[in-house]
VOPAKOL-448561 format. One line per field, with one value per residue (C-alpha): x, y, z. Coordinates in Angstrom, 1 decimal. Example, Ala and Ser with C-alpha at 12.3 -4.5 7.8 and 13.67 -1.06 7.14 Angstrom:
xx = 12.3, 13.7
yy = -4.5, -1.1
zz = 7.8, 7.1
# end
This chain:
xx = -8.0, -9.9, -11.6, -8.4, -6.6, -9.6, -9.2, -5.5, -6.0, -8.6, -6.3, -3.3, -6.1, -7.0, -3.3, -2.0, -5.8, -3.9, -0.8, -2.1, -5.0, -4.4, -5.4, -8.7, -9.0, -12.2, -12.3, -15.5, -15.9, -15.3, -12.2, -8.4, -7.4, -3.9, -3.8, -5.7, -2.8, -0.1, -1.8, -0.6, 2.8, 3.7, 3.1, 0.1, -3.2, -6.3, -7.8, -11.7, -13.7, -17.2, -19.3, -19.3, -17.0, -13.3, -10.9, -6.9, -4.7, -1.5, -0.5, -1.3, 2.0, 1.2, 3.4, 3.7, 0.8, -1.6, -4.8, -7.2, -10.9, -14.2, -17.5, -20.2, -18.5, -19.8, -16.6, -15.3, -11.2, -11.5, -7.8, -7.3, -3.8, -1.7, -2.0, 1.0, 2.1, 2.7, 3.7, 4.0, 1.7, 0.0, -3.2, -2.2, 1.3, 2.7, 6.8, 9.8, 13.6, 16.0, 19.6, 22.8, 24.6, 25.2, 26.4, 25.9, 24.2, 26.1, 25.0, 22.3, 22.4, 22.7, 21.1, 22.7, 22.1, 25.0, 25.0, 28.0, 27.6, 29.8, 30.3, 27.5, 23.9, 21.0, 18.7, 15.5, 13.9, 16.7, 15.9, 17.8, 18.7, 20.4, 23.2, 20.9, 18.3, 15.8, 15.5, 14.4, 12.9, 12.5, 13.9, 14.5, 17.9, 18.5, 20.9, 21.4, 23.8, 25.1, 25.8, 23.6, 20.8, 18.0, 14.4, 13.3, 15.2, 15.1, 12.1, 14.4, 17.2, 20.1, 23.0, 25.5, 24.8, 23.1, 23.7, 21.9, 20.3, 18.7, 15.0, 13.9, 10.1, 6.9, 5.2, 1.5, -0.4, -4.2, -6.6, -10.5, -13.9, -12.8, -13.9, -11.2, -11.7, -8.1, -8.9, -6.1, -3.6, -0.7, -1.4, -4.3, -2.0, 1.7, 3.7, 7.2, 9.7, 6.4, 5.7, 2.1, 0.0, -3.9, -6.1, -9.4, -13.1, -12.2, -13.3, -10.6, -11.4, -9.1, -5.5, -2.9, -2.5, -5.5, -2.5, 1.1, 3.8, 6.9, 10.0, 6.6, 6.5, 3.5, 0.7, -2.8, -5.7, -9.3, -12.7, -11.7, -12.7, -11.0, -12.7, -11.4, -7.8, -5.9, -3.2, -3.1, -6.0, -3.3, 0.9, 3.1, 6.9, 9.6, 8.0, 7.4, 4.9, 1.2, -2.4, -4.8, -8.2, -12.0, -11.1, -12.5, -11.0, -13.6, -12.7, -8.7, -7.4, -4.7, -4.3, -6.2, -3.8, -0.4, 2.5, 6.3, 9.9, 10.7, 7.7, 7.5, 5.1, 1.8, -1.6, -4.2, -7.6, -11.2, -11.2, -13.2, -11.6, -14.0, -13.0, -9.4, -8.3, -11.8, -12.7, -12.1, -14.2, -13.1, -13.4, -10.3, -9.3, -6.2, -5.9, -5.1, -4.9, -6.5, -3.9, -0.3, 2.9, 6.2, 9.5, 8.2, 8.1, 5.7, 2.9, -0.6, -3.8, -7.0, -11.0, -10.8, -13.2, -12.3, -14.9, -14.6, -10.4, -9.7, -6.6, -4.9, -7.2, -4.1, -0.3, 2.3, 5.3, 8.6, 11.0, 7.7, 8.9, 6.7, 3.0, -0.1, -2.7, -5.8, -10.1, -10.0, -13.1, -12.1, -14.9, -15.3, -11.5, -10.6, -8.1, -6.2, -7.5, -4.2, -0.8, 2.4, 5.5, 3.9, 7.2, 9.2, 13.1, 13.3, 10.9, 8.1, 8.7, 7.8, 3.9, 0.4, -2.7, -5.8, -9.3, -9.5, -12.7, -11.9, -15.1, -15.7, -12.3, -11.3, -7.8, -8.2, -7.9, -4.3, -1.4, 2.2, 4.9, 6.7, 6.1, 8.8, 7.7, 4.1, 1.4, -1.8, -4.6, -8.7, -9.4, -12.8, -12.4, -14.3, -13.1, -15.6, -14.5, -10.6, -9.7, -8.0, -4.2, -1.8, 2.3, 2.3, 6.1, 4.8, 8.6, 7.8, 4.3, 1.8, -1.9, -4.8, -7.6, -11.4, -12.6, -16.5, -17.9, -18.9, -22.2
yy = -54.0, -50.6, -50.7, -51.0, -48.0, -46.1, -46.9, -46.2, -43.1, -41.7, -42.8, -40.8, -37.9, -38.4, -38.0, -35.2, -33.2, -34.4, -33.0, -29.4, -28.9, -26.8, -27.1, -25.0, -24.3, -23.6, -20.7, -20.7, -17.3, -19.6, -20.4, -18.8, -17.6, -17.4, -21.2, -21.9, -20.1, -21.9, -25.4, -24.2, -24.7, -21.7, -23.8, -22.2, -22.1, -21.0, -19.7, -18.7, -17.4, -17.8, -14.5, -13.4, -11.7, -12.9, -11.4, -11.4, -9.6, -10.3, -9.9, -12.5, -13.3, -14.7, -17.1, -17.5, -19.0, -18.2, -16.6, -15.2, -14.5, -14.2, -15.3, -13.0, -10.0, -11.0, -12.0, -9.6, -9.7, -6.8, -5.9, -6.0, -5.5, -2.9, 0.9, 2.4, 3.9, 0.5, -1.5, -0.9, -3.8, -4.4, -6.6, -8.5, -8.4, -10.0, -9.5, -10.9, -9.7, -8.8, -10.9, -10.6, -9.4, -12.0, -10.2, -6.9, -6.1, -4.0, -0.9, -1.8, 0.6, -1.4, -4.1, -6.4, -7.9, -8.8, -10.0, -11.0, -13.5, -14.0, -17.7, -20.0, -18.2, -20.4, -20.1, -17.6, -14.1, -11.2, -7.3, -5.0, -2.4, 1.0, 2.3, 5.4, 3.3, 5.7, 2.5, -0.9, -4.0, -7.2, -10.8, -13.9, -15.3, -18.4, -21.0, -22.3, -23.8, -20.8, -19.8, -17.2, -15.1, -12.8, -14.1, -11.0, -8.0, -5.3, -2.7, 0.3, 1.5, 1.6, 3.1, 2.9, -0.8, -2.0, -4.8, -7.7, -8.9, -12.2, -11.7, -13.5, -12.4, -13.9, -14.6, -14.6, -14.1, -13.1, -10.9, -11.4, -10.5, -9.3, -6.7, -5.5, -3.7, -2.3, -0.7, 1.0, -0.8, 1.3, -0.6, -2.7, -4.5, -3.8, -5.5, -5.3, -7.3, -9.3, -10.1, -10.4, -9.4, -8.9, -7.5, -7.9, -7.1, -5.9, -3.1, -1.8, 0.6, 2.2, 2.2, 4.7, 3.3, 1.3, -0.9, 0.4, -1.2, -1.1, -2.6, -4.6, -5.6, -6.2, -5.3, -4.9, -3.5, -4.1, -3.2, -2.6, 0.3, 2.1, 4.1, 6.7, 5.6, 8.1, 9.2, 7.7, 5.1, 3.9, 4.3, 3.2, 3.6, 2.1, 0.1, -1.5, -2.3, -2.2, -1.8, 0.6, 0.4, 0.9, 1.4, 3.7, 5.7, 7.7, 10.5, 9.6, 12.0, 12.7, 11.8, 9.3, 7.3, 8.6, 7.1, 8.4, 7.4, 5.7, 3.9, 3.1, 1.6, 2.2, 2.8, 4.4, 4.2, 4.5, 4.7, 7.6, 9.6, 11.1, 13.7, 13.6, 15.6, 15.5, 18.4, 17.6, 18.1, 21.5, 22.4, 22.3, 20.4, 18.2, 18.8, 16.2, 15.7, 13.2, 11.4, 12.3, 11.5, 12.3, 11.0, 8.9, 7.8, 5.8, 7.0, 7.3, 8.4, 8.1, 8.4, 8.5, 10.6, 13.1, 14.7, 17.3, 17.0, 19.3, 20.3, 19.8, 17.1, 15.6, 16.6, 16.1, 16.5, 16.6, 14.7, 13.2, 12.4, 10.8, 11.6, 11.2, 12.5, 11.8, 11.6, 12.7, 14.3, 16.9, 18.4, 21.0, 21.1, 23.1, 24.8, 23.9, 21.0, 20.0, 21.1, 20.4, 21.1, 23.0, 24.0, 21.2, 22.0, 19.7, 19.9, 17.6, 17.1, 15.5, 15.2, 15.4, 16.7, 16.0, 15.6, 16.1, 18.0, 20.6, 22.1, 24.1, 24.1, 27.2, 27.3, 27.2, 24.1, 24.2, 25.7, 24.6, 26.3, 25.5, 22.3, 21.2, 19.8, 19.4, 20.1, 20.9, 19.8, 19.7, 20.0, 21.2, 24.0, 26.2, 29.7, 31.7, 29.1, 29.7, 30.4, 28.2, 27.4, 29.8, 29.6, 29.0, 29.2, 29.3, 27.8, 25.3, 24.4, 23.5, 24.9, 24.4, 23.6, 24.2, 26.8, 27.3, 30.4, 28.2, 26.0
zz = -17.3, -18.0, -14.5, -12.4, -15.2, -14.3, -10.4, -10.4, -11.7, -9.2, -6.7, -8.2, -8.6, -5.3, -4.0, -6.1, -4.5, -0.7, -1.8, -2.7, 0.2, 3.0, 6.2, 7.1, 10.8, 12.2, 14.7, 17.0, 18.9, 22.2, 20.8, 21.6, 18.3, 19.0, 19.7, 16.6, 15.0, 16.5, 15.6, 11.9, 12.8, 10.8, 7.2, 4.8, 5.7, 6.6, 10.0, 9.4, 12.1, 12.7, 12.5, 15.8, 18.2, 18.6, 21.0, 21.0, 23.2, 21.2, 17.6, 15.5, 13.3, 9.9, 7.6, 4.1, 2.2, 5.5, 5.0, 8.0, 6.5, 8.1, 7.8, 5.7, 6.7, 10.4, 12.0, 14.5, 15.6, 18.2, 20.1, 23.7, 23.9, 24.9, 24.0, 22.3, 25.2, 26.4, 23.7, 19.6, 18.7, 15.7, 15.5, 12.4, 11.7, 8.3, 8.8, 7.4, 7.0, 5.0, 5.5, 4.9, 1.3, -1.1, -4.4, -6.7, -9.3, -12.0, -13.4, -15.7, -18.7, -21.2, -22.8, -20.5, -16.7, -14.8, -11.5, -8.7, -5.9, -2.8, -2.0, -2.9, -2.2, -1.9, -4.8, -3.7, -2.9, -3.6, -2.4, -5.1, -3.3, -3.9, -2.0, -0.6, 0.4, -2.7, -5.1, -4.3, -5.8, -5.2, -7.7, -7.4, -7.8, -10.4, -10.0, -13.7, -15.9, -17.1, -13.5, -11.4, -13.1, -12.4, -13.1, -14.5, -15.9, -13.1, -14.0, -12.1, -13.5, -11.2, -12.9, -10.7, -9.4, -6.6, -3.5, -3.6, 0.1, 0.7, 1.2, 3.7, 3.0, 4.0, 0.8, -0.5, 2.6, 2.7, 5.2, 3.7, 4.7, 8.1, 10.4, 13.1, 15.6, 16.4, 19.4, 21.0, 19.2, 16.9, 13.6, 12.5, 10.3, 9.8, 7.0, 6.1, 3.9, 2.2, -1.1, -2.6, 0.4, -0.3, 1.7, 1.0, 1.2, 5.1, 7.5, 9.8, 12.7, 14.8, 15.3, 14.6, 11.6, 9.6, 7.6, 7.4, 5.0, 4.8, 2.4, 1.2, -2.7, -4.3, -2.3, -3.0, -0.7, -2.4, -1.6, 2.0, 4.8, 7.2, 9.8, 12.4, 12.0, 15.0, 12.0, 8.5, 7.0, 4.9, 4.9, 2.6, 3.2, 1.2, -0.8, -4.5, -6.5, -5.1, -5.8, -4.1, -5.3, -4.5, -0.9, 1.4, 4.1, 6.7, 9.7, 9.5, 12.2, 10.0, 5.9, 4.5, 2.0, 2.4, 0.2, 1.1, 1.3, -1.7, -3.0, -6.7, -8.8, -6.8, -8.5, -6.4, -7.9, -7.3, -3.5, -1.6, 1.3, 2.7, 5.5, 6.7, 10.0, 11.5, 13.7, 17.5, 20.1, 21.4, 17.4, 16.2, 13.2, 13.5, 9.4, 7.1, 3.0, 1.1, -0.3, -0.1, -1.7, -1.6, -1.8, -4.8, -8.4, -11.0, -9.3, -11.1, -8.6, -10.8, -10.3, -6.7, -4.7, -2.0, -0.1, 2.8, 3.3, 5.8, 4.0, 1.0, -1.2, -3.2, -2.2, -4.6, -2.6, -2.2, -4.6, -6.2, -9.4, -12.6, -11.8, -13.1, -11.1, -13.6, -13.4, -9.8, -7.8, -4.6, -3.4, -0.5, 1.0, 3.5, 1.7, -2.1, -4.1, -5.8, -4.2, -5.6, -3.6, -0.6, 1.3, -0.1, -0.4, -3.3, -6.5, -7.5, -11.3, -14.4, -13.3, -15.3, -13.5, -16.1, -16.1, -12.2, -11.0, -8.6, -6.6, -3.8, -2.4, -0.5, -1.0, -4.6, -7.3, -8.4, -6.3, -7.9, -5.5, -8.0, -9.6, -12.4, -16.3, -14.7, -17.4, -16.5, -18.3, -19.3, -15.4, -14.7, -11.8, -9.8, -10.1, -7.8, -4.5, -4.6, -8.0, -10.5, -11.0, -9.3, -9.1, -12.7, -14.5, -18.1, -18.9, -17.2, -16.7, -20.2, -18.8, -20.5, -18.0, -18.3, -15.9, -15.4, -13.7, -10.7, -9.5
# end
């Protein structure tokens, strides 16, 4: 009797292990990687390529719960598609879509989360979104006893309601230990309307654009390189939620992590950008900041390195509201090291710049022009490259840096 318990239950163990696996498709370098794609069927899996060279001259279109990942940081996807000019193609493209409105949520300043529904939604993904497009977030509606419900509590306020879209999002999707080779191509990898992307341990070269994102929610990009992007290593636009960190970003044409339109909730942190708009070849430099953000809130860009920008080294910018720019290194820039506002119609405000190390920089360390409730503190600047902090409004701005005589 014990023996066939013990038998059923390897068998059940054995099933329920069936049930969860994913399929694993091998990808020799001989191989047509597109085609290995499309044997997926678009359910989850797992494409991994030998180390080698692999060639596609088409995007490669992703599905929830699919993961592409090299081999010992050997594999190769090099592009041999289309330039720009031609076509907009993306090597790696990870894209859903937003559908039609199905309710409202009411203003959400009390205690309180009320939500409408037309008809009789499915249960699923919901995009909160603001009438003028500056406040988004992402949910999942509930069908329950009670009636229709949030999972979570929205994290924004929206005080003045918001419409509720079905999200029609490509969910939990992986890039690992790959090198690509974008060639020509306008994106490396582009991702919109996504939820919980990684990319990790990769090298992208190339491109416009290393990775751009867009309406994406809950991103993060780990231990990854991008080389000579044509524009931007990394853009964010319109998006919420994400996870930059120990990423590196060489000879971007342009900036080097640029965050804009919208975005909330990002942390940027210990990555190294390491000269942004390279000089050309008839010696003119293109120009290009560090890392750049505007149009944004919840922001905090801490202990990353940035070496040789040839501009500003961090830009707060316009409309960048709730800041902290903390335990940064900008070394050598071309001109300031920390710029807030630089021509912006609308004021950065409520930001904290402290404990950053400015050196070397010869625009200065600190320009606000003007910054609003920014306080500036315990930064280590280089007076004799530059100077220190200038467009101070001492209503306005709490300064207490520490400024040696210079290295």
């Amino acid at each position: 009797m014990k023996v066939r318990i013990c038998v059923l239950f390897l068998i059940a163990a054995a099933l329920t292990i069936a049930s969860h696996a994913q399929t694993v498709v091998v990808v020799h370098t001989t191989d047509n990687i597109l085609q290995k794609l499309a044997s997926l069927n678009g359910q989850p899996g797992t494409l991994v390529l030998d180390p080698g060279d692999h060639y596609t001259s088409d995007t490669l279109y992703l599905a929830s719960g699919q993961c592409v990942r090299g081999s010992y940081g050997q594999s190769i996807l090099h592009w041999t598609g289309p330039a720009p000019g031609v076509a907009t193609k993306a090597v790696i493209s990870v894209a859903g879509s937003r559908g039609a409105v199905i309710g409202t949520l009411s203003a959400n300043t009390t205690q309180s989360v009320t939500i409408n529904v037309s008809g009789s939604p499915a249960a699923g993904p919901v995009e909160i979104l603001k009438a003028d497009g500056t406040q988004r977030e992402d949910d999942d509606l509930m069908t329950t006893t009670a009636g229709y419900r949030l999972r979570r509590r929205p994290f924004l306020l929206y005080p003045n309601g918001a419409d509720l879209y079905a999200l029609n999002a490509v969910d939990d999707v992986t890039v690992r230990d790959l090198r690509i080779d974008a060639g020509v191509a306008y994106y490396g990898i582009f991702v919109q309307y996504a939820r919980n992307f990684r990319l990790e341990d990769s090298t992208i070269s190339n491109a416009t654009f290393g990775i751009f994102m867009r309406d994406a929610f809950r991103t993060v990009i780990t231990r990854s390189r991008f080389k000579a992007p044509a524009l931007i290593g990394i853009r964010v636009e319109s998006s919420t939620v994400g996870d930059i960190n120990n990423t590196t970003v060489v000879d971007s044409a342009q900036t080097g992590i640029s965050i804009c339109a919208w975005s909330n909730a990002f942390t940027v942190r210990g990555n190294e950008i390491d000269g942004t708009g390279v000089t050309n070849s008839d010696g003119i430099i293109s120009g290009g900041d560090g890392i750049g953000v505007n149009q944004t809130f919840f922001m905090v860009i801490a202990n990353n390195r940035i070496l040789g920008p040839n501009c500003y080294g961090l830009e707060i910018g316009d409309q960048a509201e709730d800041t902290v720019i903390s335990g940064n290194m900008i070394l050598g820039g071309l001109t300031g090291a920390i710029v807030e506002n630089n021509g912006g119609t609308n004021s950065a405000r409520e930001v904290v710049i402290t404990a950053n190390i400015a050196a070397n920089n010869n625009g200065g360390s600190i320009g606000l022009l003007p910054g609003h409730a920014t306080d500036v503190l315990h930064n280590i600047l280089d007076l004799i490259r530059g100077g220190g902090v200038s467009g101070m409004d001492s209503s306005e701005v709490i300064y207490n840096a520490t400024v040696p005589t210079g290295n």
